[in-house]
LOGU-347263 format. One record per atom (N, C-alpha, C): x, y, z. Coordinates in steps of 0.2 Angstrom, whole numbers, plus 5000, padded with zeros to 4 digits. Layout:
BEGIN
XYZ...
This chain:
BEGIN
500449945000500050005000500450065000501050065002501250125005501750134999502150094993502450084988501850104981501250104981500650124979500650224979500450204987500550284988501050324985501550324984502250354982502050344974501850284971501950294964501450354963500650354966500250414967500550484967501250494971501250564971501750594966502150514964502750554958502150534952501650534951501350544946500850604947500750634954500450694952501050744951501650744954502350794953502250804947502250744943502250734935501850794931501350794934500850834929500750904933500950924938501250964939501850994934502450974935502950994931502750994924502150954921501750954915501551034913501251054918500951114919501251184918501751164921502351214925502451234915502851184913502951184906502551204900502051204902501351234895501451294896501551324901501451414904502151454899502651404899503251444897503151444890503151384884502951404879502251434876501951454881501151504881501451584881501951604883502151664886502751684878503051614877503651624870503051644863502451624864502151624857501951704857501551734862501251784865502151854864502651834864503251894864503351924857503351884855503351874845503651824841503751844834504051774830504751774830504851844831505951844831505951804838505951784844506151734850505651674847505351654841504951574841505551554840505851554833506551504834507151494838507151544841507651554849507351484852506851484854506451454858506351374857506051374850506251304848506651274852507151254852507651224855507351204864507351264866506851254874506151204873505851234868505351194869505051124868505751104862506051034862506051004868506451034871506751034878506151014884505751044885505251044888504650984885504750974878504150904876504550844880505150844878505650814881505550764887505650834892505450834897504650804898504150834895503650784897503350734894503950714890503950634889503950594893504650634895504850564903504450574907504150614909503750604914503050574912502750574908502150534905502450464904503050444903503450384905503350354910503650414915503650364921503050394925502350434922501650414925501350354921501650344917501350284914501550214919502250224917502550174922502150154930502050194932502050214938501150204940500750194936500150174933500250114931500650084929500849994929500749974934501349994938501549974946501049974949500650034950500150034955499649984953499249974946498949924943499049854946499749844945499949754947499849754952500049814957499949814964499149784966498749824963498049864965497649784963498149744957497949694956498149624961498549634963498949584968498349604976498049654975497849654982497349654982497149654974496249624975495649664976495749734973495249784974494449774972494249814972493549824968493649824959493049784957493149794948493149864947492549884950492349964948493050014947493650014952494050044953494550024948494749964948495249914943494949944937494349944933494149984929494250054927494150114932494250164933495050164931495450144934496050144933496350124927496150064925496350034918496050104911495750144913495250204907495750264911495950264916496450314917497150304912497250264914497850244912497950244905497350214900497450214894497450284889497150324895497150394891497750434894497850404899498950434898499150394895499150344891499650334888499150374879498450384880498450404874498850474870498650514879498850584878499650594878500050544880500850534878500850534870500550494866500750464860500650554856499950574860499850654857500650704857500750694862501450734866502050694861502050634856502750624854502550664848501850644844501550654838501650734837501450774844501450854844502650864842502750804848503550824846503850814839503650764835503650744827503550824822502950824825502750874821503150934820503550964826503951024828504751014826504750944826505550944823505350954812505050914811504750924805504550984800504151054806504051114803504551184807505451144810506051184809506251234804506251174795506551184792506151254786505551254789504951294786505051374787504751404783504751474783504451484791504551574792504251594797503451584800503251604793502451604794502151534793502551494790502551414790502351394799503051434798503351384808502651444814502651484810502151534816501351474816501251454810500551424811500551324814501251324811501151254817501151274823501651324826501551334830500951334836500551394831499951394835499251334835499451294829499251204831499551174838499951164837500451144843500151174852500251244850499851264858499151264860498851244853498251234855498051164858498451114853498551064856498751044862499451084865499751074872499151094877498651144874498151174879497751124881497451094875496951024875497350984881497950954880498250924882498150934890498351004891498351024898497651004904497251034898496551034901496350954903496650904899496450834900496650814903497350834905497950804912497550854916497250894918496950914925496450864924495850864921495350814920495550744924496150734921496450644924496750634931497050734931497150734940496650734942496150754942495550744948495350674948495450654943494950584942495350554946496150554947496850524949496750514957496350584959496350604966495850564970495050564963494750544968494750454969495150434964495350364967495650344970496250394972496650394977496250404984495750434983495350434987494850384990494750344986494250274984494650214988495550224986495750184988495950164995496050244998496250275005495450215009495050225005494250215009494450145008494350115004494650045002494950025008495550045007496050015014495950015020495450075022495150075030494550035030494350005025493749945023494249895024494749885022495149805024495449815029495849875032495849875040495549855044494749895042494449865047493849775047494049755039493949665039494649625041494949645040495549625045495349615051495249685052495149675061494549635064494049635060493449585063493549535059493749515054494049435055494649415059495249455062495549425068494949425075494549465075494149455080493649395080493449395075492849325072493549255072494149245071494549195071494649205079495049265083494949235091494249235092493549225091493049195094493049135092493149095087492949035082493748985087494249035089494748985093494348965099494049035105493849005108493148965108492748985103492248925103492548865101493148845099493448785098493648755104494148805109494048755116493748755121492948805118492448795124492248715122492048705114491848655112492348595112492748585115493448535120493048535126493248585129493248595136492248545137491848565133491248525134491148455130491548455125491648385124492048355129492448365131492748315141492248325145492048385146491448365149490848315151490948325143490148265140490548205141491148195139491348115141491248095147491648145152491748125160491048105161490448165160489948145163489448085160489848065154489548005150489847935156490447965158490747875161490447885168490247955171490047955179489347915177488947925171488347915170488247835171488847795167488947745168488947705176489447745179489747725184489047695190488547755189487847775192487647715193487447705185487247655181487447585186487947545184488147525186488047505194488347545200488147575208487247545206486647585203485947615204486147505204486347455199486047395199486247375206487047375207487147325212486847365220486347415222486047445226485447395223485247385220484547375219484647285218485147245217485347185218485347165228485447215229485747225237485047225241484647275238484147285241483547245240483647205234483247145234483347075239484247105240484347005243483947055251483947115254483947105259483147115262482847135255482147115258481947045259482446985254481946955255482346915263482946935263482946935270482546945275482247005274481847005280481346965279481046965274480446925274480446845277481146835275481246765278481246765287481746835290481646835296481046865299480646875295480046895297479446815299479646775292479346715295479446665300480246675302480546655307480246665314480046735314480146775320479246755322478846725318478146725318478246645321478646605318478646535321478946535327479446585327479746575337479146595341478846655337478046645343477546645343477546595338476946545339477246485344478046495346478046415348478346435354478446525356478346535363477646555367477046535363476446565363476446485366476446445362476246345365476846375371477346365373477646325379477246395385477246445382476846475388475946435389475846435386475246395389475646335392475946305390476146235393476346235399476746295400476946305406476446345412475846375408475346395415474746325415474846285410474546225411474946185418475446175416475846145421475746185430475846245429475946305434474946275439474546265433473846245436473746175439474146135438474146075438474646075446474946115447475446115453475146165457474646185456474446235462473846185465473346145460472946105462473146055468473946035465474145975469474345985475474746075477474646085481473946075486473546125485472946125488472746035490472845985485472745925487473345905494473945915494474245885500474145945505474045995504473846045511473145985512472545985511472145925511472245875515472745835513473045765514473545795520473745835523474145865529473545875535472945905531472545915538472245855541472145815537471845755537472145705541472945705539473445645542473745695546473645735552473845735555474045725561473645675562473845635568474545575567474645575559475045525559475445555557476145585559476645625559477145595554477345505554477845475552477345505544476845465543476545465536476845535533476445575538476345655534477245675532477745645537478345645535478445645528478145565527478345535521478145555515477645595517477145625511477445685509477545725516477845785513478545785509478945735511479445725508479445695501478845665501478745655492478445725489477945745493477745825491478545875488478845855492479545935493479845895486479945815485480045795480479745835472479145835473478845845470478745895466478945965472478746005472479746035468480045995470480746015468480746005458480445945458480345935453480045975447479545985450478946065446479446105448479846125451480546195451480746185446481046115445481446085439481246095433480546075434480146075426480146165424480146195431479546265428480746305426481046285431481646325426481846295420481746245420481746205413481546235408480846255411480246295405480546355405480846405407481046475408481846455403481946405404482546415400482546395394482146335391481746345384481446385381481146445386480846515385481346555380481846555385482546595384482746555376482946505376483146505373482746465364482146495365481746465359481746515357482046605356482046645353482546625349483146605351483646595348483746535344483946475341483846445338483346415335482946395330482346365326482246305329482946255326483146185326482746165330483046195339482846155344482146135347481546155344481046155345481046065343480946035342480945985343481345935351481945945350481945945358481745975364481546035362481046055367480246005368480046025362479745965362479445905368480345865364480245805368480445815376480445865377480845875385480045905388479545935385479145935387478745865389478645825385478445765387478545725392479245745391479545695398479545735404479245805404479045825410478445795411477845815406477445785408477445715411477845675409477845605410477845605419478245675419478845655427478145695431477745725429477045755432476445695433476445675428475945615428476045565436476945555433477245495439477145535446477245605448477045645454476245615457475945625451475245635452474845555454475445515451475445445454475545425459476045475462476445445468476045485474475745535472475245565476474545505477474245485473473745445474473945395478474545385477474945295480474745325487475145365489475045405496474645415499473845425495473245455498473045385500472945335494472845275498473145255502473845235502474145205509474045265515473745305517473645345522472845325524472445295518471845295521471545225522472245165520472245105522472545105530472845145532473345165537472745195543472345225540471745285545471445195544471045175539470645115540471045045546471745055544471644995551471645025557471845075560472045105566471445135569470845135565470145175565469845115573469745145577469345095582468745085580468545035585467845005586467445065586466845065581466345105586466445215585467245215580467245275580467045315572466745355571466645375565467245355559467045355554467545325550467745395546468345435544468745475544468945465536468245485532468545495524468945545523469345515518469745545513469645555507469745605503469545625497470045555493469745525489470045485483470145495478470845535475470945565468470945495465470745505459470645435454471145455449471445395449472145385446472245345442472545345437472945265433473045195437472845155438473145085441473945075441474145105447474945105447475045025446475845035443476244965441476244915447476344885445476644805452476744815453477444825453478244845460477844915463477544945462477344995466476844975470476544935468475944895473476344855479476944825476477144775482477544825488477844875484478144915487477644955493477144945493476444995495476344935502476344875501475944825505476844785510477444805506477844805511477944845518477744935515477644985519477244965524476644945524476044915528476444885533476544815531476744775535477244785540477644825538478144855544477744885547477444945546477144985552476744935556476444895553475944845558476344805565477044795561477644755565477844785572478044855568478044905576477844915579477044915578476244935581476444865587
């Protein structure tokens, strides 16, 4: 641009100095005909003169051209320029043809030489008038151009502006592509975690459910030993009441009552036995499932060892009221005793019954 500029001003200097030169042969024709031939030579001098310089505006009109072309202006201007230029170089060939002519009508008479002459400045006048015409037109594209350039300054600078935006929407467009990824594997990860929670939370309801059915069967089967044991608790409060009974009655008979209470306290140690027995089968039929079968069977062989009480109590009531029946005197009221009804105890407890007899009788 700046090598453009320059060729612009040595082409207006040009036409200038163009100018400078018409004035002086305008003043030579205007003094008289004795100074034209003097002057010839100068004039020469001066077409001369603005040969080269229509040379190097033409030249200079090249350069800027190739430039103007190199850097890609508007047609309209490239246009304007190329119709500048063709008319300097038309008005040069005028300036050689005007030069031909003046060497040519040297050799001629005065009045010869007087009337090309005034050909000549009319034409150097033409000439003049057209190079001002081509200065303005020169200027106002220089003008055009100046505009031109502050138009590419300023697309330069908002395409560097539009390039640094387009970088950084490039690595915002990074910066949310990792994003998207990271948040594509955390997604998985989720993923992933949300099953083995939801695996987890299946094993552990059906756990409960299972310890749910568990915890329904320990009490249902601490609901049974609890009745069993206020069964029992009923059955030993009853038996009580029978031997307080069987105390007021045998009282006269101290040894008996001995022997009775001593099967009682037996008895009653026994139902101790059963009833912690039962308190510890309590205890421990929350904990284990299994055992409930030997619980079970450990009840039954309580009841067995209740039954056998409940035997040995009858064995007792009888031989006490076998014992009131012989000892009973002549002629005294007979002295009943309540007969609990009982299972027909075994042999060996029979003979065992009717040995006790016979000793007390022996004593007597």
């Amino acid at each position: 641009m700046k090598r453009r500029n320059i060729l612009v001003i040595i082409a207006l200097l040009a036409a200038c100095g163009y100018f400078v030169s018409l004035q002086f042969p305008e003043k030579e024709h205007l003094a008289g005909g004795g100074r034209e031939q003097k002057n010839n030579p100068e004039l020469e001098l001066k077409i001369q003169q603005l040969n080269d310089l229509l040379q190097a505006i033409i030249q200079a009109n090249l350069a800027a051209r190739r430039t103007v072309e190199q850097e890609k202006p508007q047609p309209g201007l490239i246009q304007k320029l190329q119709e500048v230029t063709a008319q300097k170089e038309a008005l040069g060939q005028e300036l050689i043809q005007a030069k031909a002519s003046l060497e040519l009508v040297q050799p001629v008479k005065q009045k010869e030489n007087t009337g090309a002459k005034s050909q000549d400045k009319s034409r150097i006048e033409n000439l003049a008038k057209q190079l001002k015409e081509k200065e303005n037109i020169l200027a106002d594209l220089k003008e055009q151009l100046n505009e031109e350039k502050a138009s590419r300054q300023a697309a330069s600078r908002e395409f560097k502006r539009i390039s640094e935006e387009l970088r950084m929407a490039k690595n915002t467009k990074s910066a949310l592509e990792r994003a998207l990824s990271e948040t594509e594997k955390k997604k998985d990860e989720l993923k992933t975690t949300n099953t083995s929670l939801k695996e987890e939370a299946r094993a552990a309801s059906l756990g409960r459910e299972k310890l749910g059915k568990e915890k329904e069967q320990l009490r249902a089967q601490l609901e049974l030993l609890n009745k069993t044991y206020s069964d029992l608790q009923n059955e030993y409060l009853r038996g009580q009441e029978v031997l307080k009974q069987n105390e007021t009655e045998s009282g006269r008979r101290a040894d008996r009552i001995l022997v009775l209470e001593e099967k009682l306290t037996k008895a009653e140690t026994q139902l101790a036995d059963v009833q912690l027995k039962y308190k510890d089968m309590e205890k421990e039929s929350a904990l284990v499932r299994e055992q409930n079968v030997a619980v079970q069977l450990e009840r039954e062989e309580l009841k067995n060892q209740l039954e056998q009480a409940k035997f040995r109590l009858n064995e007792l009531e009888n031989q006490a009221f076998q014992i009131l029946k012989l000892l009973k005197p002549a002629g005294t009221a007979e002295i009943a005793l309540p007969v609990v009804s009982a299972a027909e105890p075994p042999k060996e407890e029979a003979k065992r019954v009717e040995v006790e007899l016979s000793l007390q009788e022996a004593g007597k």
